[in-house]
Every structure is written in structure tokens, then in C-alpha cells.
N, C-alpha and C positions, 0 to 999 in steps of 0.2 A: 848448079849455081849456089853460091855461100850467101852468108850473110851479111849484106852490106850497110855500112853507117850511111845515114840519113838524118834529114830535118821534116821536124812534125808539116811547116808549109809547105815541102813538096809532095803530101799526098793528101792534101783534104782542100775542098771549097772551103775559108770561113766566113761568115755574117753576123756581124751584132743583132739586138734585137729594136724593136719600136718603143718608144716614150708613148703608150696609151696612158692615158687621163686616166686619172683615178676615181675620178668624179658620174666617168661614165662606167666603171666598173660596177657589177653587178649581180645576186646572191643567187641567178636562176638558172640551174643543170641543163636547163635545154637550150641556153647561149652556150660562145663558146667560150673553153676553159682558158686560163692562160696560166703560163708557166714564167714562174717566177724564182727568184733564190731559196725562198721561202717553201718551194714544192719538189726540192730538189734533196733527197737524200742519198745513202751508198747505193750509186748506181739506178737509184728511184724513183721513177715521178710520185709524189705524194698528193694523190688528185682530191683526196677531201681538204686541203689545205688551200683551193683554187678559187681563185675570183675568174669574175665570167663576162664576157666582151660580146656585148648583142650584134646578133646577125647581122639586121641592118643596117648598124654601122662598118661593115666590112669591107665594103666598097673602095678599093684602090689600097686594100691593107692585105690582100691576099697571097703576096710573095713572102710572108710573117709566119704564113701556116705552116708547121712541121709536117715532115712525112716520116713513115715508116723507117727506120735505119739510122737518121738522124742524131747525132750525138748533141748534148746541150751542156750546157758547163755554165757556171756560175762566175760573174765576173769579180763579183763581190763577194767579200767574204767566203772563198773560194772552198777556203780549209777551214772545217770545224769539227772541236772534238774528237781530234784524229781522223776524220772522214772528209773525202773529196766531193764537191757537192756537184754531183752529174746525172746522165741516165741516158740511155739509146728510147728512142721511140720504138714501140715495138707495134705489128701489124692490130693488134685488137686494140691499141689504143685509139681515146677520141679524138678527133682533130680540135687542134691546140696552136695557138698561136707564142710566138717569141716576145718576150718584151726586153725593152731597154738591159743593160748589161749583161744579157744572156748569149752568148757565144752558139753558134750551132756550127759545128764540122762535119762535112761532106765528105766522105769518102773520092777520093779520085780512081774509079774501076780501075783503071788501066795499073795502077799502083799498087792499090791499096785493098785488101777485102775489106766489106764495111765491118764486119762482126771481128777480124785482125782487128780493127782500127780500136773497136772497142776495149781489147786486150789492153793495148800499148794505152789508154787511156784510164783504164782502171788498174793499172802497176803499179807497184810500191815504187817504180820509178818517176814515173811520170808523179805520183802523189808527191813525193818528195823533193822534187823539183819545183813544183807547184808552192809547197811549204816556205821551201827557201826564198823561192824568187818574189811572193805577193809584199807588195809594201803599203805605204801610206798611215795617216795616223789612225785619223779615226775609224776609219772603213779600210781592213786591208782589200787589197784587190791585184789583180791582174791583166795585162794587155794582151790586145790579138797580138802582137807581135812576139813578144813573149810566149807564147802559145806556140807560134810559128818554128821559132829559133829552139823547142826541145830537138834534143837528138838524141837518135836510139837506131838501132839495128833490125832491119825492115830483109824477111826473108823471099822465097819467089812467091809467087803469086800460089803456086799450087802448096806451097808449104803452109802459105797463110790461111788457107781454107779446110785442108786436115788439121792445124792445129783449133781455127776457130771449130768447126767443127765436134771435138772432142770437149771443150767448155761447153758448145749448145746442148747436149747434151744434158747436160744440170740445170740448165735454164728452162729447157722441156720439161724436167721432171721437178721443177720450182712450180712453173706457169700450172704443170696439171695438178699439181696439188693444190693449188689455189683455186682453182676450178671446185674440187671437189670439196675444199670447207666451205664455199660459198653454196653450196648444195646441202651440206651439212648444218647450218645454219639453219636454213628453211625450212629443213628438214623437223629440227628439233623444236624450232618457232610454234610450226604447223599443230605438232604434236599438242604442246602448252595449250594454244587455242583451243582447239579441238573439246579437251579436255577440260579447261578450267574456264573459257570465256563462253561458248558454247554448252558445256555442260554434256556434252556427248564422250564421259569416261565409264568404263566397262562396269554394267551392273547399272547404268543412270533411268534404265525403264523400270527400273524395280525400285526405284531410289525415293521417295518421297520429297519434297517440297517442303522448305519451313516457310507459313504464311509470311509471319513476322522480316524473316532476312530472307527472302528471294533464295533463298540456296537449297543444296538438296541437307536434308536432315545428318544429324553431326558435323557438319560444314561451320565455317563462324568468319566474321573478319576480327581483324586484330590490328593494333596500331603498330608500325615496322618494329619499333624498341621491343614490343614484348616478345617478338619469338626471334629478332633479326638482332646482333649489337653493331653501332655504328661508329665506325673514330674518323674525326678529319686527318688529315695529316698536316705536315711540319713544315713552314717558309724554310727549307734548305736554305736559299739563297743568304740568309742573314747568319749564316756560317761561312759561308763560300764554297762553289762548288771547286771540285779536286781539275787541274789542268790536266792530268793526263788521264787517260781512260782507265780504272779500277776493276775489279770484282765486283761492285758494289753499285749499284745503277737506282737513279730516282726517276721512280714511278709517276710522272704529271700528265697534263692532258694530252699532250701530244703522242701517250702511249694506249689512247684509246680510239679506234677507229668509227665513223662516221657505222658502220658494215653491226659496230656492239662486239667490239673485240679486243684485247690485250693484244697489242702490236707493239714491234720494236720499230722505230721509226727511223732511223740512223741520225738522228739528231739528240743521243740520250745524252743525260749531264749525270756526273758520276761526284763518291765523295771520299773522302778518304780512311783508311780501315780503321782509326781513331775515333772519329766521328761516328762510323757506321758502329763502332762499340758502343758510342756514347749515345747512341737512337734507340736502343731495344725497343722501345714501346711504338715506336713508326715500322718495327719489319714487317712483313709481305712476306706468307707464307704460300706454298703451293696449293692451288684452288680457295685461296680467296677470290671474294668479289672487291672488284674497285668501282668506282663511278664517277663521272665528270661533272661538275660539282657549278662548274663555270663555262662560257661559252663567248667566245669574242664574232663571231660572223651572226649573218643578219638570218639564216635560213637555220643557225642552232642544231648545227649539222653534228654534236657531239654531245650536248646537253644531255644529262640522265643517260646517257648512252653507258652500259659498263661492258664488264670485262673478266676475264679470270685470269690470274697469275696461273701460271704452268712451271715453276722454280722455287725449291726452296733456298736460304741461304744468299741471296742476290741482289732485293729489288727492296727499298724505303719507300715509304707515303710519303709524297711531297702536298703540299696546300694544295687549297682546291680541289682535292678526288679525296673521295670517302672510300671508309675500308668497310664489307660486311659481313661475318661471321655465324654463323645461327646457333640460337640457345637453347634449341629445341632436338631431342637426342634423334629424332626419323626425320627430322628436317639437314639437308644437307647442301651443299655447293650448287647441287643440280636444279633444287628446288631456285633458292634464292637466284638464282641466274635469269628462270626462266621466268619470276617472277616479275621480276625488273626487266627485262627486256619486252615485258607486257607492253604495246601502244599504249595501255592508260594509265600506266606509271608513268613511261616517258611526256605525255599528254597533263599530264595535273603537273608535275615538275615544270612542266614548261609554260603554266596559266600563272603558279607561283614566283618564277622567276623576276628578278627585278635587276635594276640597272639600266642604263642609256647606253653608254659607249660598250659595257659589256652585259648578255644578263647573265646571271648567276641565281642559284638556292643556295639557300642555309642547312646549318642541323637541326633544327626544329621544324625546316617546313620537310623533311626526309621522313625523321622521325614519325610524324606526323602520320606518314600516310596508309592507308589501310589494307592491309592484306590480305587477298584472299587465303583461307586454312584449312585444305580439307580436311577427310580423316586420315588417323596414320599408315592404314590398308591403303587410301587408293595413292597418299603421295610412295609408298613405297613398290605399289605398280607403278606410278608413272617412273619413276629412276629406273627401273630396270630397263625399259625404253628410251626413257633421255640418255643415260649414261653414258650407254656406249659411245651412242653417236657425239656427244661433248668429247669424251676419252679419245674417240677415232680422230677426232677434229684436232687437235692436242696434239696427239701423236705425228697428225701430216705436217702441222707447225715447227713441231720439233724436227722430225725429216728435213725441212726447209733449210731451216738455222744449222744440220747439218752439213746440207748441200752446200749450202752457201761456202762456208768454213773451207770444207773440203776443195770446192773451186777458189777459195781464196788460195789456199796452201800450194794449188798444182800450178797455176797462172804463173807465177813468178819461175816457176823451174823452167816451164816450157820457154818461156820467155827465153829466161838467160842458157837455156839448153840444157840444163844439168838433168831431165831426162829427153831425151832424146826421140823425135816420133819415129 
């Protein structure tokens, strides 16, 4: 059997979502999450961006709850910054409920594969179509029906599961590398502890005590400025950001994960190669530190949280995230990472914070704070152990942002056929 032309409502259930109250929304990870426009990146649920719907009010709202396979799409504001705002539920996600102008598409087995279905929804086609067709002034948007009435060429059922198939692929080896910086992370955390909160770093039974500062002898604290340098970054927006997607990407909060990581979030805002000449002093070099400077949610799920650039040549300091560099020639990337990613950094940044509707720190209460400083022997044993595993971590990100790429460039061929399974 060939390939025959179809319409997207002949192979999917659709469903709007629920109007939950805003009011009963709620800051605490062990209600349930809900998915919004807002948590919707390339193909992404963006789950530190979630507000949370208590259990007990579930009652008679449980046909809301997404399952595994699930496709979700955004009613509003569909298309941004080149990117289709969607994402398949996948089996290790949490259960998650739909809200209001959230679309979810069902697969129709008999039709459709659900992981095909995915394809046809993540196409340069289907984005395109999307692009073209959303209207409205203030809010572009989209209809079910409109959703319905795409058409595209729908192959047999066994073609559509060797082709899904050969994508899942990328997605297994996306998901296990994400597995394993999340292990890497803990990994390197654990270390820092160990070592500098703890005081259990190699040589510490032989190491003396200073009465005076608690610490083992040549040890000191230091205020961040003297051995760290801090810069805010720069209100982009009172330039304007560039409308189509650049070389050239600003670095804000939404590039720092809840997890204490530099992530690209598929909602980046880019500026133009004029401007990006005219910022020198905002670039964002490879293995700087950034830091989240501000925090809009009630649980400050990014607060003090940073991050490390992995690019050179790419990425500006936007406001509100601090840039930090070290002044100190045995002090390096690895140090200052793991210093800040200390709980009592994070922890004093968060007692200093101020604001109502958002909190936020300053550069004086950063500045400010005091660091632990060993000697230059043991942070230069400790890098030899963080390193790698920072570097390893690095490297599977990078893997990723390939993968990714790669499954982007092959999707459309398979699609229109131009290679052939």
C-alpha cells in the first residue's frame, strides 16, 4: 500500500483542557503538576515551570489527566520564536493534568501509530501550517478544528512504526543521557560536600583546626568579590529582541534549571549581529558561571540556582543573571560551580532575597557573601575529581543538542520520502 493523503481529524481523539482556578493553584511538587502554554517547549514538557493542582480537589476533574503517548499542543500562542509549543507525554513522566487551551491528541490505533502521530506533529509541515493559520490580535491562537482540517500523507500502519521506530531511537539515547547528568550532578555535588562541608578531604586527619575560623589550618573565608568577579547583565529587551532566530542567543532565567544547570529551554530570545557587536562586555564565554538573580514562583525553584555556559561565541547576559569568573589563578570554573551550588549559598541568597510578587537579590547582597577558600593543593585535588565528571556532564549535553539536530534534519526526509526506509 502507498501513501495516501489524509486529515489530521481522521486519526486522533481531540480534547480541550479545564479552566482550573488560579487561585487554587499551588507551589507544592507532591500535588499534581499542570500543564500549561507556559510548560510547553520544542517537543518539551518544561516541568520546573509548573504550578500544582491538590489532590483533593481532583474529584470529578480526572478525565483532565494525561497519559503516556499523549500529544499536548498549545492553543495559544502556538508559534514562538520559530518553535511549536508541544510535547508527547512520555511513560516516566508525572501525572499531569490538561488545563484550558491545551489541545491533547489521541492517537486512533487503528490509523494512526501514536509515536507516527508524533512525527506528523513535530514537521516542518505541520509547524508551518500552524504559523500560517493562528490569528487573532492580541493572543495569536488556534482552533480544534483547524487542527483537524491539516492534511498530510499518512503511510500503512507497518511503515508508520519502522519509521517511528528509527526516530525512537534518538529519543532513547536523548532520555539516557539525561539519566546519567542527573547522576552526574549528584555525583559531583556529593564530592563538594564531602570535602568542603564535611571536611572529610584527603590529608583532613592530619590537618589541624584554626581555633579562631573553624576550618582546617591555611583555609580562610573570603567575601565572593575577592577571589570571584561578578557582572549583572544587560535589559535586552530595551533594544528589542531580533524576530527571527540568530546565532546569537540571550542568556535569562529561563536558561537555568530548577536541577542547577545551563539549559536551553526552546523558548530562547535571540538579537541581532549588530547588537551582539555592540554588547562586548555582556558576552558569555565557555565555562562561565551564571546565576538566577530573580525568581517569580512561590517555592524559588531557580533562585541562586546557576549554571555553566558550554559555548563560546553565542550566548549575552540578559538582566537578572549574574556572570562569574575567578581572579584567583588555581581557582577555576569547577571551583566556583561547586561552590555556589553549596545549599548555604543557595540558602543565605534566599533569606536575603526581597520583593512580594517576585523575590529577587542584588549585587551587593552576592557580592557580599563569603566563601569558603582552601588551600591551593587541595582545590587543585579536588578538580582533578570534579572535572571530569562537570566535562563528562558537558559532553552528554552536547551529545543531546546533537541528537536533537540530527533527528531534526532526518524527520522531514523520511517524512516526504526523500530517503526511503
Amino acid at each position: 500500500m502507498s501513501w495516501v493523503e489524509t486529515k489530521l481529524g481522521e486519526c486522533i481523539e481531540f480534547s480541550n483542557g479545564y479552566a482550573f482556578k488560579s487561585k487554587f493553584f499551588t507551589e507544592n511538587e507532591n500535588d499534581i503538576p499542570l500543564i500549561k502554554g507556559e510548560n510547553l517547549g520544542k517537543g518539551e514538557v518544561l516541568w520546573e515551570k509548573s504550578k500544582y493542582w491538590k489532590v483533593e480537589n481532583l474529584n470529578g476533574l480526572e478525565r483532565f489527566l494525561l497519559n503516556a503517548g499523549d500529544i499536548v499542543l498549545a492553543m495559544d500562542r502556538p508559534y514562538v520564536g520559530g518553535s511549536l509549543k508541544y510535547a508527547m507525554i512520555k511513560t516516566s513522566d508525572p501525572k499531569s493534568l490538561q488545563v484550558q487551551r491545551i489541545g491533547r491528541l489521541v492517537a486512533k490505533q487503528s490509523v494512526i501509530n501514536e509515536k507516527f502521530l508524533r512525527c506528523v506533529i513535530s514537521s516542518d509541515s505541520f509547524k508551518n501550517y500552524v504559523k500560517n493559520i493562528q490569528g487573532g490580535v492580541g493572543v495569536p491562537h488556534i482552533s480544534p478544528s483547524q487542527i483537524k482540517n491539516y492534511e498530510f500523507e499518512i503511510p500503512p500502519l507497518s511503515t508508520q512504526k519502522r519509521l517511528a521506530d528509527i526516530l525512537s531511537v534518538y529519543d532513547d539515547l536523548i532520555e539516557n543521557n539525561l539519566k546519567r547528568i542527573t547522576l552526574l550532578e549528584q555525583a559531583a555535588q556529593n564530592i563538594y560536600k564531602e570535602w568542603f562541608v564535611k571536611l572529610r578531604f584527603p590529608g583532613h586527619e592530619n590537618t589541624p583546626i584554626n581555633e579562631e575560623t573553624g576550618l582546617p589550618v591555611g583555609w580562610s573565608m573570603k567575601r565572593l568579590d575577592e577571589i570571584y568577579e561578578f557582572k549583572n547583565g544587560f535589559a535586552f529587551y530595551t533594544k528589542g529582541y531580533s524576530e527571527e532566530e540568530t546565532p546569537y542567543v540571550v542568556v535569562d532565567l529561563g536558561n537555568i534549571s530548577e536541577s542547577g544547570d545551563f539549559v536551553l529551554s526552546g523558548k530562547e530570545k535571540y538579537i541581532s549581529e549588530s547588537l551582539y557587536q555592540e554588547k562586548e562586555g555582556y558576552y558569555l564565554k565557555k565555562y562561565d558561571i551564571v546565576v538566577a538573580m530573580t525568581d517569580m514562583t512561590a517555592r524559588l525553584g531557580i533562585l541562586a540556582k546557576v549554571g555553566i555556559i558550554d559555548e563560546n561565541d553565542k550566548y549575552v547576559l540578559n538582566q537578572r543573571v549574574g556572570r562569574l569568573r575567578s581572579k584567583v589563578e588555581y581557582i577555576d570554573y569547577c571551583y566556583i560551580n561547586a561552590s555556589l551550588s553549596d545549599e548555604r549559598f543557595i540558602s543565605e541568597m534566599h533569606q536575603r532575597s526581597k520583593g512580594a510578587v517576585q523575590k529577587y537579590f542584588n549585587t551587593k547582597d552576592i557580592v557580599q557573601y563569603m566563601v569558603t577558600t582552601p588551600t591551593k593543593s587541595i582545590v587543585e585535588q579536588f578538580n582533578l575529581i570534579y572535572r571530569p565528571i562537570i566535562e563528562n556532564r558537558i559532553v552528554l549535553k552536547f551529545q543531546n543538542q546533537k541528537l536533537k539536530a540530527a533527528r531534526s534534519i532526518l524527520l522531514p526526509r523520511l517524512m516526504n520520502r526523500t530517503i526511503e526506509l
